[in-house]
C-alpha positions as CSV (number, residue, x, y, z in Angstrom):
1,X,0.0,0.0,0.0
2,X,1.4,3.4,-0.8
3,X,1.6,5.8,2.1
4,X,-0.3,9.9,2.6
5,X,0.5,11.8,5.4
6,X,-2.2,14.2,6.4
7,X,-1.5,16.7,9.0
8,X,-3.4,19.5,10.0
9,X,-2.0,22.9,9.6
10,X,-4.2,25.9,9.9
11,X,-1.6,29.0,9.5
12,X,1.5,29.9,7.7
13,X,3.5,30.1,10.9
14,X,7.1,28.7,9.7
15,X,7.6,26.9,13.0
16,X,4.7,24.7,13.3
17,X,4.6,24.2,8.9
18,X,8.4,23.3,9.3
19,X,7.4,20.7,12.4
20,X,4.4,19.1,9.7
21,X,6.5,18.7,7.2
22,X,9.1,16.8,9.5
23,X,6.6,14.9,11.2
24,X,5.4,14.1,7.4
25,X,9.1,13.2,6.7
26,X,9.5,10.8,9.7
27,X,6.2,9.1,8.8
28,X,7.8,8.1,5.5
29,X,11.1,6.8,6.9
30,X,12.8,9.8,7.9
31,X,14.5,12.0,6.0
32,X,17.4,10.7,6.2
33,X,16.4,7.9,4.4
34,X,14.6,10.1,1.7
35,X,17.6,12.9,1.6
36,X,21.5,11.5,1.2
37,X,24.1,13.7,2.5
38,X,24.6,16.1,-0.3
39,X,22.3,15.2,-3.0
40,X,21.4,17.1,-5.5
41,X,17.9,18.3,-4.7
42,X,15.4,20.1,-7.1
43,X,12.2,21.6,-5.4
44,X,9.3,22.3,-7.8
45,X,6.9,24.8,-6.7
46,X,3.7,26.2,-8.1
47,X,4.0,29.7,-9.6
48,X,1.7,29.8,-12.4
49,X,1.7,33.4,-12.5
50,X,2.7,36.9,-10.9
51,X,-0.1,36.0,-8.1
52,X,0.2,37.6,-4.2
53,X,1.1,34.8,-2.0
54,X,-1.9,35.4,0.3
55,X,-4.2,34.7,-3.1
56,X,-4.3,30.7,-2.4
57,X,-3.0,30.0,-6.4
58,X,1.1,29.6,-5.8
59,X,2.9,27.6,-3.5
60,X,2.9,30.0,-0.2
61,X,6.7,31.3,0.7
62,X,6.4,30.3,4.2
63,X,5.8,26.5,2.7
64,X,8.9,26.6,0.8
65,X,11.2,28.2,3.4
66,X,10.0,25.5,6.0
67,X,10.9,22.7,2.5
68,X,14.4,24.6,2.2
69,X,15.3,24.4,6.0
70,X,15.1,21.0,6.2
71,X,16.8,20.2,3.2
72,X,19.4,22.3,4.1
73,X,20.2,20.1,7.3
74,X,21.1,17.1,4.5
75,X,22.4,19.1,1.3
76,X,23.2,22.6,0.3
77,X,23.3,21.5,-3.2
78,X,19.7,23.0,-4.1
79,X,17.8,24.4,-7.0
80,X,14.2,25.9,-6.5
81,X,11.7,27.5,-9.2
82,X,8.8,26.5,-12.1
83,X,8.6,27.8,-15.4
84,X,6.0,30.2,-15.5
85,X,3.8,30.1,-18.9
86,X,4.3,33.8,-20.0
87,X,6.9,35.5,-17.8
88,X,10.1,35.6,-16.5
89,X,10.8,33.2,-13.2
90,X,12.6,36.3,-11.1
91,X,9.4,38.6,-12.0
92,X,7.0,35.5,-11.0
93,X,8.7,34.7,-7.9
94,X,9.0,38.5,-6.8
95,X,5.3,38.8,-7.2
96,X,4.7,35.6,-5.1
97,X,6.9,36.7,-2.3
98,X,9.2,33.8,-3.1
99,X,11.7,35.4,-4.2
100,X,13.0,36.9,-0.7
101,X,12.8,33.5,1.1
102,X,14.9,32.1,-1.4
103,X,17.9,35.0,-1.1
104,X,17.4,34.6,2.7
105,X,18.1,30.8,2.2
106,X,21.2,31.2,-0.1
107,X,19.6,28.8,-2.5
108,X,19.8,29.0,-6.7
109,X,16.7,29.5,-9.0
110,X,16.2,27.2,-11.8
111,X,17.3,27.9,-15.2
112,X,14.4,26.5,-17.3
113,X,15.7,27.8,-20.6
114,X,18.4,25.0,-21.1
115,X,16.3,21.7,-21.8
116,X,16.7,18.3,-22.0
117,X,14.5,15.1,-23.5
118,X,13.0,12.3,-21.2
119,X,11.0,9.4,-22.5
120,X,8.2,7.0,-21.5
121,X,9.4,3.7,-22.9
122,X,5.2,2.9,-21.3
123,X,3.7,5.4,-23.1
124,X,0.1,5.7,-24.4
125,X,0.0,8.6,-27.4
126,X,3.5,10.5,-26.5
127,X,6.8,8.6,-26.1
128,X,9.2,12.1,-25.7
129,X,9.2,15.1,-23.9
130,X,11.6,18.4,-23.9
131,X,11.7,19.7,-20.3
132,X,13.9,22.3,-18.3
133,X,17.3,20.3,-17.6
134,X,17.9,21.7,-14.2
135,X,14.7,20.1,-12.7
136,X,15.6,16.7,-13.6
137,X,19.0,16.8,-13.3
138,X,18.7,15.7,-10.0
139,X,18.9,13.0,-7.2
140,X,16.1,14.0,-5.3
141,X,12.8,15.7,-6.7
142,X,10.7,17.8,-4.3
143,X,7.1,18.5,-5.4
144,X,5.5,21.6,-3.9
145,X,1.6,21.8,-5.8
146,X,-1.3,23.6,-4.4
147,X,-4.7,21.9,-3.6
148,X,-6.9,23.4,-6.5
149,X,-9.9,23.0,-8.5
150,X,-8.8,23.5,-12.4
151,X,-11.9,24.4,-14.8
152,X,-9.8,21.9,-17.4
153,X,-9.0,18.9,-15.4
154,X,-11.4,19.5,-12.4
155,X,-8.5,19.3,-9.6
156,X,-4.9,20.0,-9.9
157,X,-2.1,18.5,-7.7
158,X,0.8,16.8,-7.8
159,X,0.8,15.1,-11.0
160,X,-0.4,18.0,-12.9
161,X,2.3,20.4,-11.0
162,X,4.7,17.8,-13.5
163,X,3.7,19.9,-16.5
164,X,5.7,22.7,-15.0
165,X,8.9,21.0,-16.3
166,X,8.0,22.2,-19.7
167,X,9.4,26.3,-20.1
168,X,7.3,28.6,-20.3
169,X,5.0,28.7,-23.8
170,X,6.3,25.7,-24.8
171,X,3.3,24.4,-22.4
172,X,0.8,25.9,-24.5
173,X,2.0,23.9,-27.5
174,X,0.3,20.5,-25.6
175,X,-2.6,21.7,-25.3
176,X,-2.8,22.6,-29.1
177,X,-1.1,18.7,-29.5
178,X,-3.8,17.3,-26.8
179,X,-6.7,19.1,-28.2
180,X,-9.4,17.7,-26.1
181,X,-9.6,17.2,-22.0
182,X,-8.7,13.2,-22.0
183,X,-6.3,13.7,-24.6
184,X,-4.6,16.5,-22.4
185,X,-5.2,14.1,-19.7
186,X,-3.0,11.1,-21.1
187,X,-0.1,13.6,-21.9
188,X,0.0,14.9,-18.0
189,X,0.2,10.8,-17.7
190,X,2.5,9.9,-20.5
191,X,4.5,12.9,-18.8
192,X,4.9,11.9,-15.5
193,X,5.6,8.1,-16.7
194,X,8.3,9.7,-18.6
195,X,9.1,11.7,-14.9
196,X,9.0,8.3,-13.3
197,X,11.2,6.2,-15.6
198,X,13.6,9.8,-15.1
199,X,14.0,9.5,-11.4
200,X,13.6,5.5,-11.2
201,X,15.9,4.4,-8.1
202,X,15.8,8.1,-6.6
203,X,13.6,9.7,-4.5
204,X,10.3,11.9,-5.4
205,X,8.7,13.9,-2.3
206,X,5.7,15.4,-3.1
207,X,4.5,17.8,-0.2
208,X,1.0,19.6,-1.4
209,X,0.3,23.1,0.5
210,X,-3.9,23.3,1.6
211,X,-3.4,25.1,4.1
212,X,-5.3,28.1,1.8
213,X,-6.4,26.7,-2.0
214,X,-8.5,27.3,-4.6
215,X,-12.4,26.4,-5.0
216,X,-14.4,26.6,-7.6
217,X,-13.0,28.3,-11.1
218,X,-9.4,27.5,-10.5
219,X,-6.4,27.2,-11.1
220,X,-5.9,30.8,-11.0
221,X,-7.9,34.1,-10.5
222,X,-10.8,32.7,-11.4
223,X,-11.0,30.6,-8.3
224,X,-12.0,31.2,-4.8
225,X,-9.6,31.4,-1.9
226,X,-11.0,28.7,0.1
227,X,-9.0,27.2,3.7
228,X,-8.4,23.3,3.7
229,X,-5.7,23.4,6.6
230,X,-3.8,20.4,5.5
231,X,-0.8,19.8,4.5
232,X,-0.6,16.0,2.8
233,X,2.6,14.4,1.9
234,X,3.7,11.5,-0.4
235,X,6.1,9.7,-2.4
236,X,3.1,8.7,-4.7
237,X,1.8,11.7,-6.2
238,X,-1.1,9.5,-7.5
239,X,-2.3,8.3,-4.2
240,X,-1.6,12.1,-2.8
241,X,-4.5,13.3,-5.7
242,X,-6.5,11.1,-4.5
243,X,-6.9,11.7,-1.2
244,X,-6.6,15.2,-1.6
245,X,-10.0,14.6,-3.5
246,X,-11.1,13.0,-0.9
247,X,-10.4,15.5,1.9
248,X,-12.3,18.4,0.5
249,X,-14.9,16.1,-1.3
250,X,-14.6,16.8,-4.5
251,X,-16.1,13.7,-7.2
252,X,-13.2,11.2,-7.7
253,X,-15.1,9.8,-11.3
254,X,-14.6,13.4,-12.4
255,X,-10.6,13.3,-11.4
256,X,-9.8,11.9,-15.0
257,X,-5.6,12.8,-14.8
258,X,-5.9,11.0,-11.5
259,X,-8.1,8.0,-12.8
260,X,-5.5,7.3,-16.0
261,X,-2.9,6.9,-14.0
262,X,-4.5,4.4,-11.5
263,X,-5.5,2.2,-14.8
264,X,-1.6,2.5,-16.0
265,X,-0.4,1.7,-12.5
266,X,1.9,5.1,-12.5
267,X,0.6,5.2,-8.8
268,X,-2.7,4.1,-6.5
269,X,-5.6,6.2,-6.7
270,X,-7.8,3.3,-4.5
271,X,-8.6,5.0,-1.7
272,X,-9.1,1.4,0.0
273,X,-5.6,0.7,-1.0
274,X,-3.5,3.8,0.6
275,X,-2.4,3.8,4.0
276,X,-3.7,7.3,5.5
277,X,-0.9,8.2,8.3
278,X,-0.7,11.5,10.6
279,X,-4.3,13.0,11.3
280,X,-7.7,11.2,10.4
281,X,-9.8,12.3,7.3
282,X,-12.8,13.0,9.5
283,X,-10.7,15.8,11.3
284,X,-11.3,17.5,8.0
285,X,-15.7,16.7,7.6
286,X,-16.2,20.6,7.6
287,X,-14.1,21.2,4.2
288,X,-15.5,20.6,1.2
289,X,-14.3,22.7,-2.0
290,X,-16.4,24.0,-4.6
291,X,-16.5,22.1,-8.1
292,X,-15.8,23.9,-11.1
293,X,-19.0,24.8,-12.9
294,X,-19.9,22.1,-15.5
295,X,-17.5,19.6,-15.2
296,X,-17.4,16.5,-16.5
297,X,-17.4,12.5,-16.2
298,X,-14.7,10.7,-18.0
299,X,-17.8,9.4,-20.5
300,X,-18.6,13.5,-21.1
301,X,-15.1,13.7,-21.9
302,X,-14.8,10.6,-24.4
303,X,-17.6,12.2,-26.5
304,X,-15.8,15.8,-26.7
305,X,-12.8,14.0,-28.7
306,X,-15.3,15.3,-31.5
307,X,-14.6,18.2,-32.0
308,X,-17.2,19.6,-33.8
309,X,-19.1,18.8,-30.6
310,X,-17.7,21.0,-28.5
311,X,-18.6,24.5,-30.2
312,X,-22.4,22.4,-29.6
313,X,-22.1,21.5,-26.5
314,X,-19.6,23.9,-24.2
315,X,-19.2,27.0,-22.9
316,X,-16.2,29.0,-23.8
317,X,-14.5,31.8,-22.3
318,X,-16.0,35.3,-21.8
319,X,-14.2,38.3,-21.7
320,X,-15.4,40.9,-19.1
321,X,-14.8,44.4,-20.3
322,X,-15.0,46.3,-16.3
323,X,-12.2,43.7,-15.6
324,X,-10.0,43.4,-18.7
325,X,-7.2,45.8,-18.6
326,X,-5.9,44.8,-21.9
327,X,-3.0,43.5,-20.7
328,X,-2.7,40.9,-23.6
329,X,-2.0,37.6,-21.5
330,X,-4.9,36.1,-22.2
331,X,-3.5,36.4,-26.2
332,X,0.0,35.8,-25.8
333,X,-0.4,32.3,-23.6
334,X,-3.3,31.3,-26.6
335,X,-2.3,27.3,-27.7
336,X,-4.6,28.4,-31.0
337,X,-4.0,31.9,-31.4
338,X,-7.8,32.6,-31.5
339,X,-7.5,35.1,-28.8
340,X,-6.5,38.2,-30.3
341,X,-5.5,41.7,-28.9
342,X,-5.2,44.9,-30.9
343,X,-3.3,47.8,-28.9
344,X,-5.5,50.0,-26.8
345,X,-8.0,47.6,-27.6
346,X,-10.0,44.9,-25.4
347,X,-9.2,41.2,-26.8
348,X,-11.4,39.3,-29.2
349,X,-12.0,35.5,-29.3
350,X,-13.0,33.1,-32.0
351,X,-14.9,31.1,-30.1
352,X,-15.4,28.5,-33.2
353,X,-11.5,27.9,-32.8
354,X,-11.4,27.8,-29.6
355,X,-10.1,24.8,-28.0
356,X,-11.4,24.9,-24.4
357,X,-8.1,24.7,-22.4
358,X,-8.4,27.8,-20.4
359,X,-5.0,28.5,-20.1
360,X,-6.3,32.4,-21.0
361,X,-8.4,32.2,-18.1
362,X,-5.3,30.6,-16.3
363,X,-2.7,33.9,-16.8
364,X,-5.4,36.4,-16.6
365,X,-4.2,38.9,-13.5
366,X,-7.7,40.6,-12.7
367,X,-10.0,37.7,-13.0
368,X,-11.6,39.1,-16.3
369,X,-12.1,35.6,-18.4
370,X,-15.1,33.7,-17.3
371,X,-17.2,30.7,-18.6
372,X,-20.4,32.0,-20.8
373,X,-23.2,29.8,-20.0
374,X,-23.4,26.3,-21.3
375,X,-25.6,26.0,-24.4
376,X,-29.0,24.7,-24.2
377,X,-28.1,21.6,-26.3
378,X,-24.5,20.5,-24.2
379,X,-27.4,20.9,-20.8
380,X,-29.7,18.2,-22.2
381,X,-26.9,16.3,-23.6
382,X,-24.6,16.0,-20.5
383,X,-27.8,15.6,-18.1
């Protein structure tokens, strides 16, 4: 049976987050066991974007100073950072009050413009994937995701924090390849198989922060700041998902990344077959996290893989004008290119083209991409 940690954690308060995570630590063997004396050590956070650290969509500094400490104690030989979809990591990490923790620790940010190829000898569509060298050049991987709802793949978490390793736009170029939620789905598997077979015989820690998440329209401003208290710790970042599901009951047939993986055995998402360690799930009966509007069953999903489908039966995104402040994310992160921004101008979408990914929605600062309504024929269809 693979092993979750839970542990209740109610404030960013470095002392008692750094005494979790130890606890977490000890619960998997120690970390001496998961840490050798000056490994190499590569710790992944989430910083999708130029978000405040109070706004529950990146990986909180106090988390990642509490990570750092105790690293330090086995290795100083660390890298931290993510690759940010549409701007530069010293910007993103400034905005996300990371940056200053990571000066104060003496610790180097990733380079995620120097890349690499690792392979899925398993895989089910895509065999090969280019990915920032510095993050898997390493002996020990630490995996820092936020517990989040994600208006494309319903809840994002530790294996979808994997897509990070791609720089920058070169993200948006899957979603134009994986067209269609399962489709995108199988990649974040094929992905993180080609993670695993990477780090086979080394260690992967993956340490999700809930003590403040996202509800609702995540994974970014469109979501709702919403407490979960929990921090929940594994080396299976399969059997994490799923229990973070769990926790803030959210519909486990609707976790489709999470499902795939279970059926190719990349990790256990039976929630009768993980061993729950630390604090009880019924500690956590009052938290339950808002579902993104319209989501799907895996048997929704299979009949969007027709595409002409989806202009019938989904919403698409919706540009709200006393938001927008024509920044020109939204375009510039576009897989498709439909979204379009002339200067001094608010942007346009064809919606025809669009391909549902919501990675505008995703890079939007002020929360001014929405979902339109679902059309009358999608309502009675997916009833």
């Amino acid at each position: 049976m693979s092993k979750v940690v839970i542990k209740k954690c109610c404030e960013y308060e470095l002392d008692d987050v750094k005494d979790k995570i130890k606890e977490s630590f000890d619960y998997l063997g120690g970390i001496e066991k998961l840490i050798s004396p000056n490994a190499r050590v590569f710790i992944k956070c989430n910083c999708v974007g130029p978000f405040d650290k109070d706004s529950g969509i990146t990986t909180h500094p106090i988390i990642a100073k509490a990570v750092l400490q105790l690293v330090k104690e086995r290795t100083k030989n660390i890298i931290i950072g993510d690759n940010p979809a549409t701007r530069d990591i010293v910007f993103t990490l400034k905005k996300n009050g990371l940056y200053d923790i990571i000066n104060e620790e003496n610790v180097a940010i990733v380079n995620g413009k120097k890349t690499t190829k690792i392979y899925n000898s398993t895989a089910k569509i895509y065999n090969e994937f280019e990915v920032s060298e510095e993050m898997v050049d390493a002996d020990v991987f630490i995996n820092l995701p936020k517990l989040k709802t994600h208006s494309l793949a319903y809840m994002t978490c530790a294996e979808k924090n994997f897509f990070g390793l791609i720089f920058g736009l070169n993200k948006a170029a899957w979603h134009v390849k994986a067209s269609n939620p399962l489709e995108f789905g199988e990649a974040i598997n094929d992905l993180y198989g080609a993670v695993l077979e990477t780090f086979k015989n080394k260690n992967i820690i993956n340490i999700c922060d809930g003590i403040l998440g996202l509800e609702g329209e995540g994974p970014s401003t469109g979501g709702l700041k919403k407490k979960a208290n929990v921090i929940i710790t594994s080396l299976d970042a399969v059997s994490l998902d799923r229990v973070a599901c769990e926790l803030v009951k959210l519909d486990n047939n609707k976790c489709f990344i999470t499902n795939l993986a279970n059926e190719r055995n990349y990790g256990n998402g039976d929630i009768n077959k993980i061993e729950l360690l630390g604090d009880k799930l019924d500690e956590f009966k009052d938290v339950a996290f808002l579902a993104p509007k319209d989501s799907l069953s895996i048997v929704g999903l299979k009949i969007l893989k027709i595409k002409p489908l989806r202009n019938l039966l989904l919403e698409h995104p919706k540009i709200d004008h006393n938001l927008c402040i024509r920044c020109g994310e939204c375009a510039k992160i576009c897989p498709p290119h439909t979204m379009k921004i002339e200067k001094g101008k608010f942007p346009k979408l064809n919606s025809t083209k669009c391909i549902r990914c919501w990675c505008c929605a995703e890079v939007c600062p002020q929360n001014a991409i929405c979902k339109t309504n679902r059309p009358i024929l999608g309502k009675i269809f997916f009833k």
